[in-house]
Every structure is written in structure tokens, then in C-alpha cells.
C-alpha positions as a Python dict, from the first residue, in 0.01 Angstrom:
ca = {
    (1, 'X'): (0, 0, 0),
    (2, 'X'): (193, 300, 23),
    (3, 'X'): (344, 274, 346),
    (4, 'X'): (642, 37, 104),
    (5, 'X'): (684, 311, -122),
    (6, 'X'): (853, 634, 19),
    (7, 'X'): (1001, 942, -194),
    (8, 'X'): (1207, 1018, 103),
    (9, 'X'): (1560, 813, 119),
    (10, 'X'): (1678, 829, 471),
    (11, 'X'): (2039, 775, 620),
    (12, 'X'): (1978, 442, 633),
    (13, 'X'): (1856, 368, 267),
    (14, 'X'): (2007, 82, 126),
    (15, 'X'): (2106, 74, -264),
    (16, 'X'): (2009, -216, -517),
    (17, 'X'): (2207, -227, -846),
    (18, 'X'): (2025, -431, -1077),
    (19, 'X'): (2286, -630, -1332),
    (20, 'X'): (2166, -755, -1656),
    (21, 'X'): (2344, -1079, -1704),
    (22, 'X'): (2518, -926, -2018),
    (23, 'X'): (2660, -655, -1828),
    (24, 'X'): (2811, -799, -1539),
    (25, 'X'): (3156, -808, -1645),
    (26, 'X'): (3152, -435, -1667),
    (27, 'X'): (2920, -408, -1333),
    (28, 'X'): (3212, -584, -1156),
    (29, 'X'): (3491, -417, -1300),
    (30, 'X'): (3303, -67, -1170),
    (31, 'X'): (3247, -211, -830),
    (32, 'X'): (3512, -181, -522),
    (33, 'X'): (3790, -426, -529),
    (34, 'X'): (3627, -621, -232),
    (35, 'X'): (3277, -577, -392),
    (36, 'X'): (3358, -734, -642),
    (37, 'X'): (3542, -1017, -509),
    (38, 'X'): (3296, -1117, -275),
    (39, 'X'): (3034, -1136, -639),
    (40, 'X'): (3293, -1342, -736),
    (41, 'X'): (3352, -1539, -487),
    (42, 'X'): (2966, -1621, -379),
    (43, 'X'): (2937, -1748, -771),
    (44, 'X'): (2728, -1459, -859),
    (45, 'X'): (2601, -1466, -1205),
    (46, 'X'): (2296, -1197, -1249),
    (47, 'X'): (2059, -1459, -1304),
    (48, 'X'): (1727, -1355, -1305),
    (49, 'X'): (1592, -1321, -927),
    (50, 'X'): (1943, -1333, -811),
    (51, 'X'): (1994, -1113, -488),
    (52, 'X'): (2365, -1091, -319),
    (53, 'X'): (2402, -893, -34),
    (54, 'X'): (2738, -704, 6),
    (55, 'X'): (2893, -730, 330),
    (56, 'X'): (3083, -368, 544),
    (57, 'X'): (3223, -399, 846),
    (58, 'X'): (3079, -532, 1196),
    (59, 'X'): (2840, -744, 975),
    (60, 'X'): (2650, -476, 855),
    (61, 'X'): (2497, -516, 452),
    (62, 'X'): (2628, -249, 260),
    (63, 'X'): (2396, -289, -28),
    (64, 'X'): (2266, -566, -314),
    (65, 'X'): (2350, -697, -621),
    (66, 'X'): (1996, -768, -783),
    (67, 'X'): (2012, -1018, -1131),
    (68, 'X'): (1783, -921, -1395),
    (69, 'X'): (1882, -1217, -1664),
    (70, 'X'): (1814, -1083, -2004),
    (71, 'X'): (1599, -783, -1858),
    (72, 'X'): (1236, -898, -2018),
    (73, 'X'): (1094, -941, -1702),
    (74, 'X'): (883, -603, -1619),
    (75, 'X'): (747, -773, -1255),
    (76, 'X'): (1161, -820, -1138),
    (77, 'X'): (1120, -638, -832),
    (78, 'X'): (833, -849, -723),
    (79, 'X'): (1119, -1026, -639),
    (80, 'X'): (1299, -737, -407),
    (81, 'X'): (972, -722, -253),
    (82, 'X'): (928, -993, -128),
    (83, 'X'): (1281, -1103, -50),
    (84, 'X'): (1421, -810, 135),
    (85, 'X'): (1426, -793, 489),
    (86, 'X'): (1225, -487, 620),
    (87, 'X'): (1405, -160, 559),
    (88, 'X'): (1403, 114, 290),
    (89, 'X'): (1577, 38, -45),
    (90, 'X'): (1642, 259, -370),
    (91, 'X'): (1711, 108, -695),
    (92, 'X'): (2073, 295, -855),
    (93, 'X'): (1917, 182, -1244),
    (94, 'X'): (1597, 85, -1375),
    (95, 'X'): (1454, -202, -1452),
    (96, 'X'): (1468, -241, -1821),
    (97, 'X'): (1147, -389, -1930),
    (98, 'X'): (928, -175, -1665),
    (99, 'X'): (835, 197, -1583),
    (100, 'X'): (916, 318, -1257),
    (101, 'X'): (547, 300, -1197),
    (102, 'X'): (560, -51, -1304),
    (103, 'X'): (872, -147, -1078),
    (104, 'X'): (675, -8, -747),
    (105, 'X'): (363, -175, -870),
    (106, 'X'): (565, -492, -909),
    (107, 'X'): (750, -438, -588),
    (108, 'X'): (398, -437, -381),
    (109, 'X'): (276, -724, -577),
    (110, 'X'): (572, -899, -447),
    (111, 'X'): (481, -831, -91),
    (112, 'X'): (65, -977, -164),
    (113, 'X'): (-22, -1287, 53),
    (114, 'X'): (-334, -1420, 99),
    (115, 'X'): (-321, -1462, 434),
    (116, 'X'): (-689, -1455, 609),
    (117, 'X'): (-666, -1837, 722),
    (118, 'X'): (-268, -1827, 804),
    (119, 'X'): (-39, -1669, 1034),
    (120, 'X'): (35, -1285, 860),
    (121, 'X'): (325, -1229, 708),
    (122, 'X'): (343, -873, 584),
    (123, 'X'): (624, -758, 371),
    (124, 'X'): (765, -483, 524),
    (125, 'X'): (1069, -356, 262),
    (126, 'X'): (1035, -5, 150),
    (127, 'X'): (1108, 104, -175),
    (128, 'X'): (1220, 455, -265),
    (129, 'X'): (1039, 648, -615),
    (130, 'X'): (1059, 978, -725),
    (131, 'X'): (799, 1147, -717),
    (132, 'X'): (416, 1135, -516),
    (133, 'X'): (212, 1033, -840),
    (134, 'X'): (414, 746, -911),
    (135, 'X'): (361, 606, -575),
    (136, 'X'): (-10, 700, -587),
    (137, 'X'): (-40, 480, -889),
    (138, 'X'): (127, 201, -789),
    (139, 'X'): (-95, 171, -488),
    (140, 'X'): (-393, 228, -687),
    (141, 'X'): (-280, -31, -952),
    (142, 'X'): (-155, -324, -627),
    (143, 'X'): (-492, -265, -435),
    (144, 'X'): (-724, -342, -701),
    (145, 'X'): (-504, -646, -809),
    (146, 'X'): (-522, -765, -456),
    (147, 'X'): (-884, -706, -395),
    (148, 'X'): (-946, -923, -705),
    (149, 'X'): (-705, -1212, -615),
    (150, 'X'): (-841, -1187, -236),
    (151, 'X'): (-1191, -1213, -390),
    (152, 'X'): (-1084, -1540, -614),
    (153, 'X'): (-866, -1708, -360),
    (154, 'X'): (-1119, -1728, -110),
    (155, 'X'): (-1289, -2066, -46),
    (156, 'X'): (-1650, -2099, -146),
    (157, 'X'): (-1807, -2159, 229),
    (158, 'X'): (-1677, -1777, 262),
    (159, 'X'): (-1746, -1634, -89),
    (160, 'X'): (-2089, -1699, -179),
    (161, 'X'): (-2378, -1489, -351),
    (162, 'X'): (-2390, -1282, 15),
    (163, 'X'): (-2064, -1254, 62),
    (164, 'X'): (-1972, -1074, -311),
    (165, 'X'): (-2264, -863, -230),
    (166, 'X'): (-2094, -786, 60),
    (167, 'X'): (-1757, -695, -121),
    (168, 'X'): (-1993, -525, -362),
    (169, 'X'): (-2151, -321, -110),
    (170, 'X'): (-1850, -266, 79),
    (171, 'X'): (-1681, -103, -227),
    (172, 'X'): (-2028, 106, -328),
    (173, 'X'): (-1969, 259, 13),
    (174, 'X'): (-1611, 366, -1),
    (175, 'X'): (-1673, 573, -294),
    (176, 'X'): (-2067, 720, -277),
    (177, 'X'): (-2141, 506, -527),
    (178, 'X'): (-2526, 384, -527),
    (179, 'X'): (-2616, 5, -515),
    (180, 'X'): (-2946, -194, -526),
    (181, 'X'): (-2945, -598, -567),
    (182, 'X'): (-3263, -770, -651),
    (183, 'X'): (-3263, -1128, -507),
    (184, 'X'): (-3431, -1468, -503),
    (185, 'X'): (-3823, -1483, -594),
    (186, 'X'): (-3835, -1148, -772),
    (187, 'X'): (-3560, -1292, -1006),
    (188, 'X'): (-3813, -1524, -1168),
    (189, 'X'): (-4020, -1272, -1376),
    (190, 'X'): (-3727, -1003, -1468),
    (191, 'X'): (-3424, -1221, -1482),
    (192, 'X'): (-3555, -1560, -1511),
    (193, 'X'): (-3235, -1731, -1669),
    (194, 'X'): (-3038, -1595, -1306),
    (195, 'X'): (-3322, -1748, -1141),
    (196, 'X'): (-3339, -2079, -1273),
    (197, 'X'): (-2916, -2109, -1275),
    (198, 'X'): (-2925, -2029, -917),
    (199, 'X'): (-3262, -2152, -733),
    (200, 'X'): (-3123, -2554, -693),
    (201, 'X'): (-2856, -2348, -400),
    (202, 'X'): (-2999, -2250, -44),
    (203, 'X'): (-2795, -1941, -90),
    (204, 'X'): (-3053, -1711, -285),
    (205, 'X'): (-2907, -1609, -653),
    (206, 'X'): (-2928, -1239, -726),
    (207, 'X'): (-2839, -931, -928),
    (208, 'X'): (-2614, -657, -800),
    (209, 'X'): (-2637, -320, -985),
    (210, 'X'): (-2399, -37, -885),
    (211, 'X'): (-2339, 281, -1005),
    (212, 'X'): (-2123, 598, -1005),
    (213, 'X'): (-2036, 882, -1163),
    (214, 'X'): (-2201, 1191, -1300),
    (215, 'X'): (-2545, 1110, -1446),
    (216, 'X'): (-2462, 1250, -1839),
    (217, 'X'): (-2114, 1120, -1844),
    (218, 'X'): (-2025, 816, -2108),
    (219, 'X'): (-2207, 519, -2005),
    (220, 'X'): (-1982, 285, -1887),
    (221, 'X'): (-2112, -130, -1781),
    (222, 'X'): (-1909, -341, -1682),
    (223, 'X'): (-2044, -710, -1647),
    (224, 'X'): (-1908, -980, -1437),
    (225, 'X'): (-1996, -1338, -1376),
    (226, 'X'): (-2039, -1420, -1072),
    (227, 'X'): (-2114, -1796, -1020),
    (228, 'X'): (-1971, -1865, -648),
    (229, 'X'): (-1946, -2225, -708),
    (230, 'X'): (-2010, -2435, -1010),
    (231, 'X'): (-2116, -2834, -930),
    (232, 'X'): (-2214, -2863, -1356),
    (233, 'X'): (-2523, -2850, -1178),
    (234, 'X'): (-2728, -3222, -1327),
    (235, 'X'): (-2449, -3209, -1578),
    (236, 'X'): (-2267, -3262, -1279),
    (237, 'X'): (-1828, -3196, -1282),
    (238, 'X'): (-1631, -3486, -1238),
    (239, 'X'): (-1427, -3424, -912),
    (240, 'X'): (-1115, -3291, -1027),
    (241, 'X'): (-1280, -3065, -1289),
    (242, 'X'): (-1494, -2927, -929),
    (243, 'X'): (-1177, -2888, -743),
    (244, 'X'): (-1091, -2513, -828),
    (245, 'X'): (-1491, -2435, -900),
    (246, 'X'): (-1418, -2150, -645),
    (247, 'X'): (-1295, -1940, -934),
    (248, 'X'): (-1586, -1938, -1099),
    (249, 'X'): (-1671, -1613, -962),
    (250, 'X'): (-1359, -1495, -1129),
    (251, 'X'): (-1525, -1251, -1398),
    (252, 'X'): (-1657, -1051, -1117),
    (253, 'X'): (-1407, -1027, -918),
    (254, 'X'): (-1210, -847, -1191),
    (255, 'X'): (-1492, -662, -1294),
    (256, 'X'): (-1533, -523, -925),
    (257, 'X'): (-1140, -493, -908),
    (258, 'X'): (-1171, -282, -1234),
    (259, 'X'): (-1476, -52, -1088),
    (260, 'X'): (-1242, 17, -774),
    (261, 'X'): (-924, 137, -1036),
    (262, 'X'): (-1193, 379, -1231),
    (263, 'X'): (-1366, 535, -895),
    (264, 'X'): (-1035, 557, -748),
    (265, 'X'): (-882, 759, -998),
    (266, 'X'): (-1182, 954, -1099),
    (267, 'X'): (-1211, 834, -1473),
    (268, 'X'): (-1535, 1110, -1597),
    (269, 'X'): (-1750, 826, -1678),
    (270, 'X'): (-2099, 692, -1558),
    (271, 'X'): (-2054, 369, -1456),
    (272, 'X'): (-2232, 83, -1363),
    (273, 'X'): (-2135, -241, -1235),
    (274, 'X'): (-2403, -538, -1301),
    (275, 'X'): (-2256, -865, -1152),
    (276, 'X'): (-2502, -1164, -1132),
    (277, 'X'): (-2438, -1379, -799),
    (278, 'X'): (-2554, -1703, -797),
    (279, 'X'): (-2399, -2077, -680),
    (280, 'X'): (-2475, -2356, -945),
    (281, 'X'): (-2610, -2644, -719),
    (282, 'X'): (-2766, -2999, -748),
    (283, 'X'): (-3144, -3015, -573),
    (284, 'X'): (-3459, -3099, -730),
    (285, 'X'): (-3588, -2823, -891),
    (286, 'X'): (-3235, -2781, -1057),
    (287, 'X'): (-3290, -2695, -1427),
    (288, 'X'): (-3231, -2961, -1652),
    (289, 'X'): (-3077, -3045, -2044),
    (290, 'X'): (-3377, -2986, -2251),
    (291, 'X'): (-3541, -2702, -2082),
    (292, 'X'): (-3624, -2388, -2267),
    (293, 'X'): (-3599, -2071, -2048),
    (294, 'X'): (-3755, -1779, -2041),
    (295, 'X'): (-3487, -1420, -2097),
    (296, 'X'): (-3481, -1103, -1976),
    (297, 'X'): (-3420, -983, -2362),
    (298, 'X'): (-3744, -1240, -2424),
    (299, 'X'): (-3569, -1483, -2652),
    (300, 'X'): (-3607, -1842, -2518),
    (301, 'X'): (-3341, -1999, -2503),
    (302, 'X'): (-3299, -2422, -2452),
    (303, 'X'): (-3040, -2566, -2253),
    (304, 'X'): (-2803, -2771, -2415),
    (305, 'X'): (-2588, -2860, -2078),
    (306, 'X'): (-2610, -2734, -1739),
    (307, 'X'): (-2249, -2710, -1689),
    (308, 'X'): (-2263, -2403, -1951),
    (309, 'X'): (-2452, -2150, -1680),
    (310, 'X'): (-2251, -1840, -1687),
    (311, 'X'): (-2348, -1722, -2045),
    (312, 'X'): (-2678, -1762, -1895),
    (313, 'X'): (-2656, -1538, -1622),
    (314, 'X'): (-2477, -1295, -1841),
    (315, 'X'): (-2728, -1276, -2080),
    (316, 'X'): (-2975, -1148, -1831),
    (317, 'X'): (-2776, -899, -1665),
    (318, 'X'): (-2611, -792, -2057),
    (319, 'X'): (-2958, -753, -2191),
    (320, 'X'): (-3058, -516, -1879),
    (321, 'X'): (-2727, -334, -1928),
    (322, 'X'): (-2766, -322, -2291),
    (323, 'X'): (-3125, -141, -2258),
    (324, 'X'): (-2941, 224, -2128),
    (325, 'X'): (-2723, 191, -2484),
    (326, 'X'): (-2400, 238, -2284),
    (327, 'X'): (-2065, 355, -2473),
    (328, 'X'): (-1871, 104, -2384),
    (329, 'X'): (-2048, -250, -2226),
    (330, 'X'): (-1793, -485, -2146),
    (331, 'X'): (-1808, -830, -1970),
    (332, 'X'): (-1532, -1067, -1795),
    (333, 'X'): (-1592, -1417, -1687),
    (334, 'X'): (-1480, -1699, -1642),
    (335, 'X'): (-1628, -1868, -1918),
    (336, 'X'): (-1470, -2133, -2137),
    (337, 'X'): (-1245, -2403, -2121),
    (338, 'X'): (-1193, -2367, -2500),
    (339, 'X'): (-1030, -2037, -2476),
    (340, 'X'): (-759, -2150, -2218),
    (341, 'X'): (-661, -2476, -2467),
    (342, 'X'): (-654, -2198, -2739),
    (343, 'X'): (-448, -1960, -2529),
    (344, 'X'): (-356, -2066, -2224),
    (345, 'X'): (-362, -1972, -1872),
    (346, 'X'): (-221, -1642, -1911),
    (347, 'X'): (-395, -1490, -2182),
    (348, 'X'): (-726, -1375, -2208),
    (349, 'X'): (-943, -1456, -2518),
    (350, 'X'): (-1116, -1067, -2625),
    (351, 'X'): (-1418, -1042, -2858),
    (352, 'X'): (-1553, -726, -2997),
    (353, 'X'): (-1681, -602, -3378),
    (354, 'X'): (-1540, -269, -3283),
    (355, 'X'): (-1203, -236, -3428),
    (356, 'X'): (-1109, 73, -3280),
    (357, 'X'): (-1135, -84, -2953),
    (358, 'X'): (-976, -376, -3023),
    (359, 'X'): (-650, -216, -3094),
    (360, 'X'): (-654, -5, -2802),
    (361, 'X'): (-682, -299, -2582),
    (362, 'X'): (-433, -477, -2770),
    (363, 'X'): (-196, -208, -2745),
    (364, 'X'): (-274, -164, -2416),
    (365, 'X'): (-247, -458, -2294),
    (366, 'X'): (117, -526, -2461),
    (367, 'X'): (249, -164, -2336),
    (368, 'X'): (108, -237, -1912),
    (369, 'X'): (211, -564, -1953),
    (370, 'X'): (-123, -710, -1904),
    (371, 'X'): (-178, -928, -2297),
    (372, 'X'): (-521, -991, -2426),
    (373, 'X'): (-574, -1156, -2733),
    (374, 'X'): (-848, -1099, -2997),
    (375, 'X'): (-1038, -1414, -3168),
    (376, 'X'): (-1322, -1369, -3416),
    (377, 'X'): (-1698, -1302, -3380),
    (378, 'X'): (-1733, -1510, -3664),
    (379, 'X'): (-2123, -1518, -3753),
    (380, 'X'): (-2079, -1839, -3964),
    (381, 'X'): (-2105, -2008, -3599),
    (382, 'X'): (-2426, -1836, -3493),
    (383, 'X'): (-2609, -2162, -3665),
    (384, 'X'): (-2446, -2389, -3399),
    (385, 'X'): (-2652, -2234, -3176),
    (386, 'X'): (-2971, -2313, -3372),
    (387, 'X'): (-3257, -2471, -3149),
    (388, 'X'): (-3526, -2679, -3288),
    (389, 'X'): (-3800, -2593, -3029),
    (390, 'X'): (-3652, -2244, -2885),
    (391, 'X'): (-3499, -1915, -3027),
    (392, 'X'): (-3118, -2013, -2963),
    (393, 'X'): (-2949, -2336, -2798),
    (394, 'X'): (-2658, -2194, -2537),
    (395, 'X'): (-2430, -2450, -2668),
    (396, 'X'): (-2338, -2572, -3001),
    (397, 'X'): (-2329, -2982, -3025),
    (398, 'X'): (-1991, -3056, -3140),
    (399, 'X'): (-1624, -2954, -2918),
    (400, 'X'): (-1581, -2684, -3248),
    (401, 'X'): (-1511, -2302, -3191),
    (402, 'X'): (-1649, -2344, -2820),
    (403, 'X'): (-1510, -2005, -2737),
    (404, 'X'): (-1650, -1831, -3019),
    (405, 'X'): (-1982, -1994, -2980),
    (406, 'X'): (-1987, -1899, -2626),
    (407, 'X'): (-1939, -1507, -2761),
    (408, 'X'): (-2196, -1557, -3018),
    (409, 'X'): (-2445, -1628, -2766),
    (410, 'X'): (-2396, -1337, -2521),
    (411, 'X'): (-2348, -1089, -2845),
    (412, 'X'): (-2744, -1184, -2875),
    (413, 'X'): (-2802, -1026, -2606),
    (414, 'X'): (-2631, -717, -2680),
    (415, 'X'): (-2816, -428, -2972),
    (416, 'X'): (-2821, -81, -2859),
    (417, 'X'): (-2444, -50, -2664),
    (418, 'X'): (-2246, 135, -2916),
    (419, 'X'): (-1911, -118, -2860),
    (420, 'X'): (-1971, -444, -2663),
    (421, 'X'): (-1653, -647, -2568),
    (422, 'X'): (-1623, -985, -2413),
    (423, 'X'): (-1305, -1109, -2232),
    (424, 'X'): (-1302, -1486, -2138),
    (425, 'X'): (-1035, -1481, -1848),
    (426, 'X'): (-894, -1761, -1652),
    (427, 'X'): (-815, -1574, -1344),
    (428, 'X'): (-605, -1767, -1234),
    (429, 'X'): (-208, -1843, -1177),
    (430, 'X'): (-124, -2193, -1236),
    (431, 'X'): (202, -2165, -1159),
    (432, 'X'): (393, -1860, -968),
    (433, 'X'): (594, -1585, -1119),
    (434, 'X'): (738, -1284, -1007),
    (435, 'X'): (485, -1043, -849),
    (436, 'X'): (227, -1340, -982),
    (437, 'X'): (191, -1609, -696),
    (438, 'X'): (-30, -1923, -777),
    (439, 'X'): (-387, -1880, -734),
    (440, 'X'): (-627, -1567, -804),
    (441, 'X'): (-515, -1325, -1026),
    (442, 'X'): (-655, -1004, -1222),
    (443, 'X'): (-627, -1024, -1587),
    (444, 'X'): (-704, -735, -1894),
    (445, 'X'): (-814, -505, -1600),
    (446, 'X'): (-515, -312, -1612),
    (447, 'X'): (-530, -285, -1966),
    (448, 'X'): (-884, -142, -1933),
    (449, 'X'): (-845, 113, -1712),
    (450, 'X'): (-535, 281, -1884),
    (451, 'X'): (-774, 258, -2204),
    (452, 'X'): (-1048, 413, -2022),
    (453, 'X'): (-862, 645, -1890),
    (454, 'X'): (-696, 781, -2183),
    (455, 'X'): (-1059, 771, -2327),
    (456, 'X'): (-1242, 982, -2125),
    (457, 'X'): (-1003, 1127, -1911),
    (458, 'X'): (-1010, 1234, -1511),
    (459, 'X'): (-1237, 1458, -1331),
    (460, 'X'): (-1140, 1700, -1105),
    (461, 'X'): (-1225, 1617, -715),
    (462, 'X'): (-1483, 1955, -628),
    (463, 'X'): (-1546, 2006, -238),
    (464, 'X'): (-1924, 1928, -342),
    (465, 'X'): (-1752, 1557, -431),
    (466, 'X'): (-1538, 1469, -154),
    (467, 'X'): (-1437, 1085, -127),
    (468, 'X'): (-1577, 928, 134),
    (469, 'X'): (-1423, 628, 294),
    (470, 'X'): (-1608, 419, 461),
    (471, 'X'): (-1597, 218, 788),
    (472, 'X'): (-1383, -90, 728),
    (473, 'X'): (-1589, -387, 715),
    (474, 'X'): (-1555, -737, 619),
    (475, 'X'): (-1608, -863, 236),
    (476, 'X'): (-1708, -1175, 338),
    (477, 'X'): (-1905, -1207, 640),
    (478, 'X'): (-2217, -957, 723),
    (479, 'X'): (-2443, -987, 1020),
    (480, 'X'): (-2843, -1104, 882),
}
């Protein structure tokens, strides 16, 4: 990521003036005669996105105009960065609604393809910053983004329970963290609600469990759900609610993408990373409406519907992450279609009874740029959840508060962690934007990290801790 982000202008830089649509009169007025002819001329209005190169002499460019609309966009450059030809650019003004962190970050974002079943098309334009942390940053901020949408975007034949164990693994490595995944049979006693979700699939449902960090640091546990590929199991999807089932495995995706932002920049926590892997199939020993299973925390719990399988997961892996009374234990998944008719696409429902936290994420997420939104852990729901023969039902029985329901049940789960959040995420881009092509997408990670950052600070790399990269390997694919 930093090879497109230099803090060395050469010779051959070539400037960008960004124009906010209100301003243009006065932008032209300042430019050369011909400069501003040739604006005028080519019909140039400072739209947002709108790029007009400047011609010299012997056709050579002699710089851009760059429309930035109103200025509320903070990803604009996305749009530089993927439009430019190759070459090194500086920016003569900012970008109004962004940091100059935020502008490189949105410039690489602009230049992300997923591109493992197409002909590569790297973006190759080089933007110049200021200074060596801000480029450091952006990188940091544009990897783990990509990772994530990588993860999401890739079809289920090449993302299942193996392969994010894989990408697990593969990111365990790269940073010493330690890693352990209990898988198939074993399930059935410790983590039997994994189990049962998961057994119906020839591709064996497990538990990953990572962690880093210094052993008395905050606790840290992050949770992500990590269904490969939901059918509805017997509740079986109609075929267009199937189509983007690939997705599913969204929560963990972001949760891995947010792991890679923390170890990266050295946030002095101890983290761990639970992230239960399992593909929702049809055979016959799928589980079925009316069963009552068996919990890690040892409530029983009945199934309402079998389409509703990834608070199931995550109550296993919540209540093991639960038992070390963690600081912070936070979860992301994919969970409810309830939340995106409340919300939308774009922004992620957030439920916690820890005030405090809830306005740091909030304010976080408004100042990166990265929105969640908090809905209520209203216990007047928790009776929809009542079960005739079993502790708790998953589901309630009417279309009511489905979102909230959904966080009542995993908050069951969850006694000893001192703050437990749950973000129900979409991860995923409907439509594109700038720096935010359709398809996979990170959501509230960035808005984590600079919390947990500002939380608990950085630690200071000691030769005793080098970080050790590892051999590159593929996320996907791993020789058995």
C-alpha cells in the first residue's frame, strides 16, 4: 500500500487543485489566462468527481482540475486514485471534509480491486503526503479494509470453514500471535450449538481462537460470525434471498480485519479473536424447528427457525469469551435483516448497556467517517424469547423488534465482561461510491480501532518483540 503514497515530490510531480463548486469563479479567475479558458471551454463545472486535465505544450498535461461539489465527501480522492494514469501527484489544497490521513486512505481505497478471478489491474498513481506517519496510517487503515472486503467478496467454493482458518492462521503468523481451532466431533460436548449449526455441511464447522498481546494487558475479544454460507438450512432461503449468502461470513471478516489494525499498530491490549466457522447446509441430520440444544453457557435453548443460526454460533463462542471477564467483548456479524430495513445498508445497528462506550463509538464513528448507530437493549423484549419447553427460544414469533431480539439473545450469553457490545453490520456495498466499490466492505472497524487506541494506547516495539512477517501464503487454499 505504500508504494502510492510518497513524501518525496519529484521533478515530475504533477499538481491537483481541488475546486469546490462554490469557488470556482474565483479558482478560474486565479488560474493562467489559457488555464482557464480551456476550464471554460471543456464545460468544466467542479462537480463532484470531476477531473480536467490541463494541457502545455507538445501534448504534455500540465496538471488537474479536481471537482469536489459541495466538499462533504471525505473519500473524494478515491476518485484521483483510481482515475489517474500512473505517475506521482500532490494535492495544492485539502480536501475539505477529510484529514490528510483520510485523503491517502481514500486515495488507496480508490485503487482496491478484487481481482483474484480477473485480469489485474493495479492502480499505479502516486500520491504525495507530508510526512512518514501519515502514510504509515493510511496503509495500515487500506490493508485491513481490503483484507476484509477480499475476505467477503470471495465466492463460497473458495471461502469456506478451511479457508477462514486459513486467513486466520495466515494473519496469527504475521504477527506471533498464538492460534488453536477446535473442529468437528469435539465441537459436540463444548460447543454443541456450533456443532449442530454446522454438522448438515461436509466441510467440518469449528472454532478459531487467537490471541496476542501481553498476558496482563486489558482483555480484549473480539467475536465474529463466521457462517461461510447460509442455505436457511430446513428453513431453507428462497433463491434470491441465497444469492449473496457468501456474506454471511461478513462479521468475521471485519472482526479479523479489525485484529490485523490493533496488532499492526501495537494497541497494549490482550487480545483474542474467537470466530466460529461453520457453513449452514441441508442433509439429514440438519437440526430442525423444534429442537432444543444443548449451550456452551448450559442454557437450552429451542430453535424457533433454522434460518436464525448465527446468534447460535455466537452464543457459544460469546459464552467461552465471556468466561476470562474481558474489558471490552465485542461481536460483529452479519446478523439481521431487521437492522438493515431500520437503517440501511450503510449503517451499522450498535448495542451495548455501557454508555460510556457508546458515545465513544458514536463519536468515533462520525469523526473517521465510519457511522454506527445505537438502538436499545430494551429488556421488555427478553419475554419474546420465552420458550415453553427450553430456557430461551432464539427467535421471538412475531416480525417485532427483530434486531433487538436478536441482541437480547446473545446479551444472555454475556455476565462477567465488564462492557459487551454488539454491532449488526451488513458488510456490504450495494451500490458504489467513492473509495466504496459494490460488494464487501468493512464497517465500525475503523471506528473501533481509533477508540481502542485512544483507550489503551500503543506499546513500544522492544528488540525482545520484533514483528515477524511471515511467508506469504494463500488465505484461501492450504494443502491437507
Amino acid at each position: 500500500m505504500t508504494d502510492r503514497l510518497t513524501t518525496r515530490p519529484g521533478k515530475n510531480t504533477t499538481s491537483v487543485r481541488p475546486v469546490l463548486a462554490k469557488d470556482l469563479a474565483k479558482t478560474l479567475k486565479a488560474l493562467p489566462v489559457g488555464d482557464a479558458a480551456w476550464a471554460k471551454a471543456n464545460g468544466f463545472k467542479a462537480h463532484a468527481g470531476e477531473i480536467l486535465a490541463l494541457p502545455r505544450s507538445k501534448g504534455q498535461v500540465g496538471g488537474y482540475l479536481f471537482g469536489l461539489g459541495k466538499g462533504d465527501e471525505p473519500f473524494a480522492a478515491a476518485t484521483l486514485g483510481s482515475k489517474l494514469p500512473s505517475g506521482t501527484y500532490w494535492l495544492t489544497g485539502p480536501i475539505p471534509a477529510a484529514t490528510e490521513t483520510e485523503t491517502a486512505f481514500a486515495w488507496l481505497m480508490g485503487g482496491y480491486r478484487f481481482d483474484r478471478y480477473k485480469k489485474k489491474t493495479a492502480a499505479r498513481a502516486k500520491l504525495v503526503v507530508s510526512d512518514p506517519s501519515v502514510a504509515e496510517e493510511a496503509a495500515r487503515l487500506a490493508s485491513a479494509v481490503s483484507f476484509v472486503r477480499d475476505l467477503v467478496n470471495t465466492p463460497a467454493n473458495d471461502m469456506g470453514p478451511d479457508e477462514l482458518e486459513d486467513a486466520a492462521r495466515a494473519l496469527a503468523a504475521s504477527h506471533s500471535a498464538k492460534i488453536k481451532v477446535v473442529k468437528g466431533g469435539p465441537l459436540e460436548t463444548g460447543f454443541p450449538m456450533i456443532h449442530a449449526v454446522g454438522k448438515a455441511s461436509v466441510r467440518e464447522p469449528r472454532l478459531i481462537d487467537m490471541t496476542w498481546g501481553r498476558a496482563n494487558a486489558p482483555k480484549v475479544t473480539l467475536v465474529g460470525k463466521g457462517v461461510c454460507f447460509d442455505t436457511g438450512g430446513l428453513n431453507l432461503k428462497p433463491g434470491a434471498s441465497m444469492a449473496m449468502m457468501k456474506k454471511d461470513m461478513g462479521g468475521s471478516a471485519n472482526v479479523l480485519g479489525l485484529a490485523q489494525l490493533i496488532m499492526d499498530a501495537g494497541i497494549d491490549v490482550r487480545l483474542r479473536v474467537l470466530i466460529p466457522a461453520v457453513e449452514n447446509s441441508v442433509d439429514g441430520n440438519a437440526f430442525r424447528p423444534g429442537d432444543v440444544l444443548q449451550s456452551h453457557k448450559g442454557l437450552t435453548v429451542e430453535i424457533g427457525n433454522t434460518d436464525a443460526e448465527g446468534r447460535l454460533v455466537l452464543g457459544d463462542a460469546l459464552s467461552l469469551g465471556d468466561e476470562d471477564a474481558p474489558d471490552l467483548l465485542i461481536d460483529l456479524a452479519t446478523l439481521t435483516g431487521a437492522a438493515r430495513v431500520a437503517l440501511g445498508p450503510e449503517l451499522p445497528a450498535f448495542f451495548t448497556n455501557d454508555d460510556g462506550f457508546a458515545g465513544e463509538v458514536a463519536a468515533s464513528g462520525m469523526e473517521n467517517h465510519d457511522p454506527v448507530w445505537r438502538m436499545p437493549l430494551w429488556p421488555g423484549y427478553m419475554r419474546e424469547l420465552s420458550s415453553s419447553i427450553a430456557d430461551i427460544n432464539h427467535i421471538s414469533p412475531g416480525g417485532h423488534a427483530g434486531a433487538i431480539t436478536a441482541a437480547l439473545f446473545l446479551s444472555r450469553f454475556v455476565d462477567k465482561a465488564k462492557t459487551y457490545a454488539h454491532l449488526d453490520i451488513y458488510a456490504w456495498n450495494e451500490k458504489p461510491r467513492p473509495g466504496r466499490q459494490a460488494g464487501g466492505e468493512a464497517l465500525s472497524i475503523r471506528a473501533l480501532y481509533h477508540v481502542l487506541k485512544s483507550r489503551y494506547g500503543v506499546k513500544e516495539k522492544s528488540a525482545a518483540e520484533p514483528k515477524v512477517k511471515a511467508k506469504k501464503k494463500s488465505a484461501t487454499r492450504r494443502k491437507r
